[in-house]
N, C-alpha and C positions, 0 to 999 in steps of 0.2 A: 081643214081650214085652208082659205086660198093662200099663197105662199107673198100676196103682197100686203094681206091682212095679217098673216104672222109677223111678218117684219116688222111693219107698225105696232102692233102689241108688243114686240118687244125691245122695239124704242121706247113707248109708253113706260113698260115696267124699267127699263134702267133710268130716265129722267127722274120716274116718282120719288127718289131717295138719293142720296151721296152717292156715286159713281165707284170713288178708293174708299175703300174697306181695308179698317186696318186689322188685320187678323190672316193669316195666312191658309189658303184652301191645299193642303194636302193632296195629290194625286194617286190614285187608286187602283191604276190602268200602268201598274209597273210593266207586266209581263207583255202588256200591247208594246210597249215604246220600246222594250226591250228586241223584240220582232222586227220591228219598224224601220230601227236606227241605223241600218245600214243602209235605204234606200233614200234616193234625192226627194225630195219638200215635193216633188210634184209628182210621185207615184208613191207616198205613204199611203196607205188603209185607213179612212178614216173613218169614223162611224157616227150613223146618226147625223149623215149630211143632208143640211137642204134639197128642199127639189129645184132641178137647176132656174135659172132668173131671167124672166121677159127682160124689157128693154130698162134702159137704166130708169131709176127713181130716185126722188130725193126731198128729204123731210128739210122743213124751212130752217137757214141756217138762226141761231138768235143775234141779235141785233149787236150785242158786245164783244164776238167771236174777233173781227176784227183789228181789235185795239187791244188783244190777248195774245199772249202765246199759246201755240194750241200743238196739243196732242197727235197725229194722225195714226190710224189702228187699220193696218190691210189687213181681212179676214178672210185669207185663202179658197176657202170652203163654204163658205157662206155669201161671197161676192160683195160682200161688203166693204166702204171705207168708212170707220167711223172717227169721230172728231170731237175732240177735247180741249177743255181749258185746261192750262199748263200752270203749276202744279196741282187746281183745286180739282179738276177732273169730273168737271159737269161735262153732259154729254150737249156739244154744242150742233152737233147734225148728223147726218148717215146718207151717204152716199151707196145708195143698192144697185144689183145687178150688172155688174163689173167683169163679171166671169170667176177667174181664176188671180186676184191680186197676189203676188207675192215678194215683189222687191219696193222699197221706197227712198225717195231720198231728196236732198234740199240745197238748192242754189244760194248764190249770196243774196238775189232779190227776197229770197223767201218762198218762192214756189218751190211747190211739191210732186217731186213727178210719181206717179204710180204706173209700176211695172205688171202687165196682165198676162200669164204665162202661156194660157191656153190660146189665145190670141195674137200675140205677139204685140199688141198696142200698149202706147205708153202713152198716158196720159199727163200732162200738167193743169196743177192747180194754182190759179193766185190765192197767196195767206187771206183765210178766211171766206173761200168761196167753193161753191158746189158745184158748180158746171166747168168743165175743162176748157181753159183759156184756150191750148195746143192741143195737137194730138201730134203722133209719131208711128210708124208702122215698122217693127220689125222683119228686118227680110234675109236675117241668115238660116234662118230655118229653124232656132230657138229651139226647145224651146226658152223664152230667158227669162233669168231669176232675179238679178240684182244691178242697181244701177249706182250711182257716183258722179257730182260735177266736179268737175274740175275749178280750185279756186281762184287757179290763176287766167286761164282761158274759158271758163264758163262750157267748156265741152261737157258732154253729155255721153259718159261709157256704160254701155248695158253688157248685162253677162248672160252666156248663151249654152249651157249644157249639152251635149250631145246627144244627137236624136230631133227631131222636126217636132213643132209643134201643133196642136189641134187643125187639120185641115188640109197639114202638110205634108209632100212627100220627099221633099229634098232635105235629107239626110247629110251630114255632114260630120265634121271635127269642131269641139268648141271653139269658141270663138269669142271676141269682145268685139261689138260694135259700137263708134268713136262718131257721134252727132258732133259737127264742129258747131260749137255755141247753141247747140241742145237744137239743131233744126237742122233741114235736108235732106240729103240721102249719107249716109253711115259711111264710114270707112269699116273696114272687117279685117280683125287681126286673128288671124289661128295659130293655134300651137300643135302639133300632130303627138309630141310627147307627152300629152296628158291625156287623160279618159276622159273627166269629167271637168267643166268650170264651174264654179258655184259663185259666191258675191265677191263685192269689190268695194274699193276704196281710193280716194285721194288721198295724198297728205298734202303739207302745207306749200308743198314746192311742186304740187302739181303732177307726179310720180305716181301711176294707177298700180295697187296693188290687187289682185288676185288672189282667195286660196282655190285650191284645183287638186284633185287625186293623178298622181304620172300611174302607166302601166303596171307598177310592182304594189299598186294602192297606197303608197306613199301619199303623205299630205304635204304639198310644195305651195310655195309663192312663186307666182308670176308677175313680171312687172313690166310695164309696158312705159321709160324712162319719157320725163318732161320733153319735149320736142323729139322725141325719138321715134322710131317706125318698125324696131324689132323687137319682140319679144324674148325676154331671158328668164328662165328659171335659177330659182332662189330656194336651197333645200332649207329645211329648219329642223332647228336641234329639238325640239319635242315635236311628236307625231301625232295627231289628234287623231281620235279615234272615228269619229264624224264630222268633218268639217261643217262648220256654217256660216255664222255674217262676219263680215269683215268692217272693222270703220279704223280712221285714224283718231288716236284720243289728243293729241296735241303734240307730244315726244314719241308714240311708240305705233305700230302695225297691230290692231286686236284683233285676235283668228276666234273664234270661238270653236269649241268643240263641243259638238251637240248633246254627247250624253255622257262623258268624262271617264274618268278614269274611275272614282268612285260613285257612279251611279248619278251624280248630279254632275247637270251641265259646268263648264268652265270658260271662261272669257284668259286667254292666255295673251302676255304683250310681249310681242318682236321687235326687238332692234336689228338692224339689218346694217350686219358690220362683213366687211370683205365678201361680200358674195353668199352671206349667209344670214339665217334669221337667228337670233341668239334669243331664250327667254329672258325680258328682265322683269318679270315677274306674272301672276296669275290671281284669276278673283273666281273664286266657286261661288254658286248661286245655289245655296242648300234649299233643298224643297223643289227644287227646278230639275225633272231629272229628261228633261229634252227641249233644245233651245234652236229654234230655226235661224234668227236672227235677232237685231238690240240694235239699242241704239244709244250711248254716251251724251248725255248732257254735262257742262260741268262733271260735278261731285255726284250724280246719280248716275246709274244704269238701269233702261228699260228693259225687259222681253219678256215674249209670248211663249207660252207651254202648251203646243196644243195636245196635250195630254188632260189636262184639267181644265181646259180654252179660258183661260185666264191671261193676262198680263200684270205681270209683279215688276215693282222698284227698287235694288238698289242702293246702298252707299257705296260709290266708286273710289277707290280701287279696292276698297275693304271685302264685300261681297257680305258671305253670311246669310242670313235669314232676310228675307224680303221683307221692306218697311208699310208697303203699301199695295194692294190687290184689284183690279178693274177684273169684273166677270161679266159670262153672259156672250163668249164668243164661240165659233164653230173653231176656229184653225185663225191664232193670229198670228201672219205671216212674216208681217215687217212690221215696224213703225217707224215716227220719226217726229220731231220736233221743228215747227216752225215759228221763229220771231217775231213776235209783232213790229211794226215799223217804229221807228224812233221818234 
């Protein structure tokens, strides 16, 4: 079957029925992710991937998607952005042939930028729309994985992994590149005392935080202070064992650690007192046992398992068994929540 008639059938078959499934899908593919889990979101093994995707497509958004809060779902592997009502979880569009999506994240207006690895383009979306308002060209060599506005200056930081991305051969040290007000050309911060950058965050005063692997494979913060220009490293009193998404929940720095200590993923929260991340406290995601990235709502927690390519929900900061289940993906990379307007 052609690969743009797949797609369509399988927007068909998730529309046909309720999207969240409340019952939890168990994943099977322990020994895979077990394998897997030390290598970065964009050189996993993934299996039973699409064939790669002509030029972008896109199924008609519905007419209510607008005046909703919606869901967005990057599906790494399958090049997809797919799009939801927030909480009911109809599927309101799918945005195909994107590449390689795997970072997401959301302005005060409400756009949505999606980060495309393989590429290095980031796209923005206005709430409730298919065709990208912006576009953006990564040019530190990427390839990059996760992105972050700033709420106080509207800047735009992407995270940039070590190693070139698809196409490229300028090779470098990670990096965060700094769109001032999400447009132009980048500023470029590098840190030489780390191996790897992975995602990032604002918090509420505007202070981009980083997790990043240093040379001894340690799991550190980077922070790159409000009005500041130099980058500082920030050790932390727990070690994750894989790092993965980073967001601010309102009081604390969440690191995620992609595949835990006991087998399931954990979302751990840093306060960052004297020069340091101290835990003050932690949410297992049972049944989750590998977590690329999430994303905080309120009182819920999102993410993707692309072990059973599922995305589960959730009570924040409780964790636990997941309340509610979207299936039906290749690799869900990011997501993220956008507001509908007031």
């Amino acid at each position: 079957m052609p690969e743009e008639q797949s797609s369509r059938s399988r927007y068909k078959a998730r529309t046909a029925a309720p999207n969240i499934r409340h019952a939890l899908i168990c994943c099977p593919a322990v020994a895979m992710l077990a394998a897997c889990g030390s290598q970065p979101p964009s050189a996993m093994p993934y299996t039973s991937a699409p064939a790669a995707h002509a030029a972008s497509r896109t199924s008609r958004m519905l007419a209510e998607a607008k005046s909703e809060d919606l869901l967005y779902v990057a599906d790494g592997v399958g090049g997809n952005l797919f799009i939801y009502s927030y909480p009911r979880g109809d599927e309101m569009a799918e945005v195909m042939g994107l590449g390689e999506p795997e970072g997401t994240c959301v302005d005060k207006a409400q756009d949505v930028f999606v980060v495309m690895s393989d590429s290095g383009r980031v796209n923005e979306y206005r709430h409730g729309e298919t065709k990208p308002f912006a576009r953006l060209q990564d040019a530190s060599g990427g390839p990059p994985l996760g992105c972050s506005v700033s709420p106080t200056t509207g800047d735009l930081a992407v995270t940039n992994e070590s190693g070139p991305y698809e196409g490229s051969s300028n090779y470098g040290p990670p990096n965060i590149t700094i769109y001032k007000a999400a447009r132009g050309k980048p500023k470029i911060y590098s840190d030489t005392s780390v191996g790897v950058m992975w995602f990032c965050a604002y918090d509420d005063k505007g202070n981009l935080f980083v997790d990043a692997t240093d040379d001894s494979n340690n799991t550190v913060l980077v922070e790159l202070p409000s009005g500041g220009s130099t980058l500082t490293t920030i050790p932390l009193e727990q070690q994750s064992i894989n790092p993965g998404g980073v967001q601010w929940d309102g009081q604390y720095v969440d690191v995620a650690d992609r595949t835990g200590l006991s087998g399931n993923a954990v979302i751990y929260q840093f306060a960052i007192k004297h020069g340091k991340g101290v835990v003050a406290g932690s949410t297992v995601l049972a049944n989750d046992q590998y977590v690329i990235s999430f994303w905080i709502q309120g009182r819920k927690l999102i993410a993707g398992n692309p072990g059973d390519r599922t995305v589960q929900f959730w009570n924040y900061p409780a964790g636990g068994q997941a309340t509610e289940t979207l299936t039906g993906f290749y690799n869900p990379a990011a997501m993220a929540i956008s507001l509908a307007p007031k």
